[in-house]
C-alpha positions as a Markdown table, in Angstrom:
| # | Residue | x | y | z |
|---|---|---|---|---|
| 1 | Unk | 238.0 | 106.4 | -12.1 |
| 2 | Unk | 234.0 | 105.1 | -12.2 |
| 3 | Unk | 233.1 | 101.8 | -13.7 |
| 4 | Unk | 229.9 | 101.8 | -16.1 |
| 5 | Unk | 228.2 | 99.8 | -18.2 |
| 6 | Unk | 230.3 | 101.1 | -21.3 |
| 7 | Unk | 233.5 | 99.6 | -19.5 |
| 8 | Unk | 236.3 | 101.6 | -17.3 |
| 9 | Unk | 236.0 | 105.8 | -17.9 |
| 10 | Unk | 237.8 | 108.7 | -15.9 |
| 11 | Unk | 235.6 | 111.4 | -15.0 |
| 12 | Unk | 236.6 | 114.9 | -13.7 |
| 13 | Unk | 236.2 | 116.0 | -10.4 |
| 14 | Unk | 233.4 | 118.1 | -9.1 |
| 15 | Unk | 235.7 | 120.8 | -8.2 |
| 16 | Unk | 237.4 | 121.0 | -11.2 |
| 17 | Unk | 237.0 | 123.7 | -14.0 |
| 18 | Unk | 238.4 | 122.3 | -17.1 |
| 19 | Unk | 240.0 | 123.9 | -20.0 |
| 20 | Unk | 238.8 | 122.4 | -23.5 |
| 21 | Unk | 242.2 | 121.6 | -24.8 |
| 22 | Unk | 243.2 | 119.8 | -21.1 |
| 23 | Unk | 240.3 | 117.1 | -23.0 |
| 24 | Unk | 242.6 | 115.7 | -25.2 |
| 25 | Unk | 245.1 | 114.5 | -22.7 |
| 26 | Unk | 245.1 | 110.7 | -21.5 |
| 27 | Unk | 244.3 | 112.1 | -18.0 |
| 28 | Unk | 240.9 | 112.7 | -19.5 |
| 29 | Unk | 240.2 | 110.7 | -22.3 |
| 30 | Unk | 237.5 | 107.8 | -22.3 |
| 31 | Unk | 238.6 | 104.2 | -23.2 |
| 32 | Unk | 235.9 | 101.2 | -24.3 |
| 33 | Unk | 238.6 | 98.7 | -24.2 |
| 34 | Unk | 235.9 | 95.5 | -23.9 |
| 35 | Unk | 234.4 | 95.2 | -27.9 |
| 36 | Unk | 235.8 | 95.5 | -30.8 |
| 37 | Unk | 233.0 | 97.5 | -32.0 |
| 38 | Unk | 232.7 | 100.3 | -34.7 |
| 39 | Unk | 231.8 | 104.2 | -32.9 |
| 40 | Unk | 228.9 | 103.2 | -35.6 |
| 41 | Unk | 227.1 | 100.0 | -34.2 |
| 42 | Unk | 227.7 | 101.3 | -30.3 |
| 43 | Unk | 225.3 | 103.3 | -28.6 |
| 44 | Unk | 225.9 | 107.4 | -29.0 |
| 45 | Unk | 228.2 | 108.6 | -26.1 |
| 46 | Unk | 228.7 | 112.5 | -25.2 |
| 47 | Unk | 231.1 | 113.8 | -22.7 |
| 48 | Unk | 229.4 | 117.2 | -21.0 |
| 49 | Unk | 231.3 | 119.3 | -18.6 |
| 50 | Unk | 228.9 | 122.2 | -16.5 |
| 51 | Unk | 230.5 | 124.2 | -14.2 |
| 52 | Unk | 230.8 | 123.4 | -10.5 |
| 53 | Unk | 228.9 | 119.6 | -11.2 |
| 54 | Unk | 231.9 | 117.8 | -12.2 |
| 55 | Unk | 231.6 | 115.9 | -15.5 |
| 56 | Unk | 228.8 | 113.3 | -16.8 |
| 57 | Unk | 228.5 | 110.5 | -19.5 |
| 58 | Unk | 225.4 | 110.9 | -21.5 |
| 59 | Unk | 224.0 | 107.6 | -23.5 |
| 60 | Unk | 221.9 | 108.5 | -26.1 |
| 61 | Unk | 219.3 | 106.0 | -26.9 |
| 62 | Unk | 217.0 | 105.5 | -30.2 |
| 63 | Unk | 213.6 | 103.4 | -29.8 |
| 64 | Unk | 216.0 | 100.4 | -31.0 |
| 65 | Unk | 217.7 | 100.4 | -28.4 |
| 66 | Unk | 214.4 | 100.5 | -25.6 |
| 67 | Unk | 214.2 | 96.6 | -24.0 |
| 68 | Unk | 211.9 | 94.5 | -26.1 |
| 69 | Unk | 209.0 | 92.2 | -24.5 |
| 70 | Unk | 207.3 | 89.4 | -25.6 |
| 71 | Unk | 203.8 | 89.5 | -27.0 |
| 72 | Unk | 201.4 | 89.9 | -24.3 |
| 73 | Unk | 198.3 | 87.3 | -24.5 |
| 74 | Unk | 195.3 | 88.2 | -23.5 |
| 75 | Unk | 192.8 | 85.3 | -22.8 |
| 76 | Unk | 188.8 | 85.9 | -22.7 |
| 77 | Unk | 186.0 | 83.9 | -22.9 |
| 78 | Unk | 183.4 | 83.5 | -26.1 |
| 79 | Unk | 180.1 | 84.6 | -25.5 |
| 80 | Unk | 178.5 | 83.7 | -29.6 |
| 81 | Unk | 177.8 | 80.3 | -28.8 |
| 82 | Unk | 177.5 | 77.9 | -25.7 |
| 83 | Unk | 176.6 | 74.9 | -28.1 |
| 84 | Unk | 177.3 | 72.0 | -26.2 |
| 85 | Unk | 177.8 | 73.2 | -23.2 |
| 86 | Unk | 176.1 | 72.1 | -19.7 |
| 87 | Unk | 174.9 | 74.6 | -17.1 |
| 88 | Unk | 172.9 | 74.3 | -13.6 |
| 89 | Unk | 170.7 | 76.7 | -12.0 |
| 90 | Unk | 170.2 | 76.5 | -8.2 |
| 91 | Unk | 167.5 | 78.7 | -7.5 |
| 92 | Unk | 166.0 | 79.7 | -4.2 |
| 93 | Unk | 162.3 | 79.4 | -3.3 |
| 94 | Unk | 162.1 | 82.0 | -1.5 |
| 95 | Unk | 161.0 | 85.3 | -2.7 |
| 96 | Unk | 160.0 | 82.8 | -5.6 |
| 97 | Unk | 157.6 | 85.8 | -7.6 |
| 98 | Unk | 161.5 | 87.5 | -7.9 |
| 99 | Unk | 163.5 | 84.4 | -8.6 |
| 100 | Unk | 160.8 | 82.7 | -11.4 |
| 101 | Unk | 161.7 | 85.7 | -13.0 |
| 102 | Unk | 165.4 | 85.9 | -12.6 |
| 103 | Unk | 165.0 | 81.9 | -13.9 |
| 104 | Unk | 162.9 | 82.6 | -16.5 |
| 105 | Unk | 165.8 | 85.2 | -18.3 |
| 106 | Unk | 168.5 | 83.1 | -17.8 |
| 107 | Unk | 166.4 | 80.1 | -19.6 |
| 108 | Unk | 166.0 | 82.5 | -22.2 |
| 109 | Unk | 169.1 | 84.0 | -22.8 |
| 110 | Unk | 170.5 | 80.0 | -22.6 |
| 111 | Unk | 168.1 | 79.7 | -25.7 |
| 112 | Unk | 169.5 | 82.2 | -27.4 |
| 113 | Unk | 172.9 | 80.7 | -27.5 |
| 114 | Unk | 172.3 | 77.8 | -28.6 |
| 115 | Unk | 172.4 | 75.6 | -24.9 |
| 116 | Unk | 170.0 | 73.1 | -25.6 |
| 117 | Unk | 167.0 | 72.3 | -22.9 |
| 118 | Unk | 168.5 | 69.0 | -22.2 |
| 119 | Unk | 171.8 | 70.3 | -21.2 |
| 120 | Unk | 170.2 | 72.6 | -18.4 |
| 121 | Unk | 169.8 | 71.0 | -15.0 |
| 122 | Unk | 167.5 | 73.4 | -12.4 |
| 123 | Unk | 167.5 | 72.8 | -9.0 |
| 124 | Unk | 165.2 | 74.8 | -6.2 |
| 125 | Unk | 166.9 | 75.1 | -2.7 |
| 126 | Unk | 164.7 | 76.8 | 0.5 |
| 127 | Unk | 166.8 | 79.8 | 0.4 |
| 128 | Unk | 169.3 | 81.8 | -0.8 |
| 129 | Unk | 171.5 | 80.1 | 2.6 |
| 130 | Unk | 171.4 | 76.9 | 0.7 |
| 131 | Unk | 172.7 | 77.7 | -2.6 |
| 132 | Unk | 176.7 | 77.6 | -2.0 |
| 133 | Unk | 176.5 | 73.8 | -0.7 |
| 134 | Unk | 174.7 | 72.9 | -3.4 |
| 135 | Unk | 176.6 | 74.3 | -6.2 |
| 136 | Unk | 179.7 | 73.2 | -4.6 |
| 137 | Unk | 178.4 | 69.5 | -5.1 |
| 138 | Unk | 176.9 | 70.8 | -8.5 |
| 139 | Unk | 180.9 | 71.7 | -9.3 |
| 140 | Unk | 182.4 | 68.7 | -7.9 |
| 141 | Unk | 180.4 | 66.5 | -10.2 |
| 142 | Unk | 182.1 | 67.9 | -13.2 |
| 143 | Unk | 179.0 | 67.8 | -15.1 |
| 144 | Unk | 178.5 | 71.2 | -16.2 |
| 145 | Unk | 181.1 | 73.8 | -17.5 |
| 146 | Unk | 179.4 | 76.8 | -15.1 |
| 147 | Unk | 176.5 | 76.7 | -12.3 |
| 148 | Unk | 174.1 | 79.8 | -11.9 |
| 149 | Unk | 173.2 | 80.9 | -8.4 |
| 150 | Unk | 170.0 | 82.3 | -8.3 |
| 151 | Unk | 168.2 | 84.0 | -5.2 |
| 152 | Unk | 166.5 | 87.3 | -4.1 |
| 153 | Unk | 167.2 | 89.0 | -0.6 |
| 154 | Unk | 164.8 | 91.7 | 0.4 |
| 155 | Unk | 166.0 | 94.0 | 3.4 |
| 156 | Unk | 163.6 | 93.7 | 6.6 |
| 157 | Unk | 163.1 | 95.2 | 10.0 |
| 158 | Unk | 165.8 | 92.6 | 11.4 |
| 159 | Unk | 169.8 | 92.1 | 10.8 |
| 160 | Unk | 168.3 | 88.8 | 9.3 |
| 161 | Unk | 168.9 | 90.2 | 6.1 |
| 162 | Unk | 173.0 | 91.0 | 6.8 |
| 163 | Unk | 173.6 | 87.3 | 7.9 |
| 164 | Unk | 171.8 | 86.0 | 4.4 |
| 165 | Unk | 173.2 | 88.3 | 2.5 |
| 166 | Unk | 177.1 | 87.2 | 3.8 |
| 167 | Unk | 176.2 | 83.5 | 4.2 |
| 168 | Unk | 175.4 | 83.5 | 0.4 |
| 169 | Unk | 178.0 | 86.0 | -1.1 |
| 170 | Unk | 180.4 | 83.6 | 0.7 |
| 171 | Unk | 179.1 | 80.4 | 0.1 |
| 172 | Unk | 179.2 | 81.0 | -4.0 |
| 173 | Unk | 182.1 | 81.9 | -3.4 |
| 174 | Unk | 183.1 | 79.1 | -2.1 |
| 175 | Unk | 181.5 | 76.7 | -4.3 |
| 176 | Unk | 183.7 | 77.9 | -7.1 |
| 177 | Unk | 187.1 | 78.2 | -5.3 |
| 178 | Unk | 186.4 | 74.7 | -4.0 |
| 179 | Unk | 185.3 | 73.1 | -7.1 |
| 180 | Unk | 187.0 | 74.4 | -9.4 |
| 181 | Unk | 183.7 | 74.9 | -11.7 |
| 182 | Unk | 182.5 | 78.8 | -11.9 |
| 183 | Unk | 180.0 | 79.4 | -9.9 |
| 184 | Unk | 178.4 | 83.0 | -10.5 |
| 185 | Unk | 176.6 | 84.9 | -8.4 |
| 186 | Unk | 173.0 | 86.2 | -9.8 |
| 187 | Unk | 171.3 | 87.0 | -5.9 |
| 188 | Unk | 169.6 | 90.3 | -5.7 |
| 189 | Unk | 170.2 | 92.1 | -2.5 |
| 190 | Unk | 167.4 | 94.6 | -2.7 |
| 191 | Unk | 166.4 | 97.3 | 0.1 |
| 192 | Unk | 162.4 | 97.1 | -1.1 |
| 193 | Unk | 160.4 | 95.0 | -3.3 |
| 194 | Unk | 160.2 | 97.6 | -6.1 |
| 195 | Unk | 163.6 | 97.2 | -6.8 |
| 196 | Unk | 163.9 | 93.3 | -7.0 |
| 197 | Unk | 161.2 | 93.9 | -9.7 |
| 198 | Unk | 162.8 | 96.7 | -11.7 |
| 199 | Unk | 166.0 | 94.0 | -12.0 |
| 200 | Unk | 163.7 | 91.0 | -13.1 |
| 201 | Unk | 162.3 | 92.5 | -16.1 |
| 202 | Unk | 162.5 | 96.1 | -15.3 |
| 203 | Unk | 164.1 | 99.4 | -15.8 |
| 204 | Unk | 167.2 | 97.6 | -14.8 |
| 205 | Unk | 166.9 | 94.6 | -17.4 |
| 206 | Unk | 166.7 | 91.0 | -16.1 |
| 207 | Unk | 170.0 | 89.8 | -13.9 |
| 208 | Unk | 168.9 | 86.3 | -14.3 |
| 209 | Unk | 169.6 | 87.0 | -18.3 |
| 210 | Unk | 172.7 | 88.8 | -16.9 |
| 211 | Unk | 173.6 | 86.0 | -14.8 |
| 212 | Unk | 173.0 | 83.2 | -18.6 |
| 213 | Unk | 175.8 | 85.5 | -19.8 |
| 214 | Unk | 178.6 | 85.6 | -17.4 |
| 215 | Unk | 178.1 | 81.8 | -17.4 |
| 216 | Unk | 178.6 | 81.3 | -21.1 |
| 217 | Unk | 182.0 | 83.7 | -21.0 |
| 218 | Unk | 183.2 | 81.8 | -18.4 |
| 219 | Unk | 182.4 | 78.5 | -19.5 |
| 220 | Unk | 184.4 | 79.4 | -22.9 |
| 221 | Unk | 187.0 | 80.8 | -20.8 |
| 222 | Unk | 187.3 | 77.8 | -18.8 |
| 223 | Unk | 186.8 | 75.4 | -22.1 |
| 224 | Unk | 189.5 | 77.0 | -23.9 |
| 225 | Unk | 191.9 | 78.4 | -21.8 |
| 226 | Unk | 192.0 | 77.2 | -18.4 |
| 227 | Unk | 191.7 | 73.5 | -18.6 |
| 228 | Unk | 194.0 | 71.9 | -15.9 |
């Protein structure tokens, strides 16, 4: 005797060959003694019998009967209009013919959405090390809705470049977990010259623009979804 889902059942043995009329008698018959239910409004049952693998009970299930879920929402940020919104830009002076440039699309692309002059706040740091303890502050402050990190690394002869690199990927990072304001990260990390200038303007576009835009979705995101 098994116990299912559909209540207490008797199954045959493995072992056992089965004639069809031994089916009708109690010793085999199946019993739903839980619901009073017509064989109508319960799910379809079958009883199968193969030889030499015993007996089975077989559910037959229409999409109806599949487990229904809620809605699923799907949350994303707005990227038709940042009107309103305040931004900063902390930008490194080094490499500053690269970073103008990376500046100068982001300003632009600001422009095109609407952020006016007045809510942009642009501040120059030394280097791209210097950019995550600035925006951090920049975060805390809960002035702006995101902060642009803006910088250019250029590989040399040295492992200098590995430790910039690092420090800054990190220190964005760190910016935003710590502030809570999105931080994004818009520093090139080029092997030569040539290709810091194919991404300001370039065959590559203008990551500083690319950069503006990541800002405003998240922003939005931020605005309208994610508010504490």
């Amino acid at each position: 005797m098994a116990t299912s889902a559909f209540g207490q059942c008797n199954l045959l043995p493995r072992t056992t060959t089965v004639n069809p009329t031994q089916l009708h008698s109690p010793r085999y018959s199946l019993s739903l003694p839980f619901h009073r239910q017509s064989l109508t409004s319960s799910p379809a049952l079958s009883f199968t019998q193969s030889q030499g693998l015993g007996s089975a009970i077989e559910r037959h299930c229409d999409r109806s009967d599949l487990f229904q879920t809620c809605a699923v929402r799907q949350l994303t940020g707005s990227v038709t209009s940042a009107k309103g919104h305040r931004f900063a830009i902390v930008v490194a002076r080094f490499n500053y013919l690269i970073t103008k440039k990376l500046l100068e699309g982001a300003l632009d692309t600001f422009k095109n959405y609407s952020v006016r002059e007045e809510d942009i706040d642009v501040v120059w740091v030394p280097g791209c090390f210097e950019i995550g303890v600035v925006a951090q502050q920049l975060g805390k402050s809960q002035k702006y809705q995101a902060i642009l990190c803006i910088g250019a690394v250029i590989r040399g002869d040295t492992s200098h470049y590995d430790a910039v690199v690092n420090a800054a990927t990190s220190g964005v990072l760190s910016a935003g977990l710590n502030s809570g304001t999105p931080c994004i990260f818009g520093v090139l990390t080029c092997d030569t010259l040539e290709q810091a200038f194919n991404r300001v303007g370039g065959k590559a576009g203008n990551k500083g623009a690319e950069t503006a835009l990541t800002a405003i979705e998240m922003a939005s995101l931020f605005e309208h979804h994610l508010k504490p």
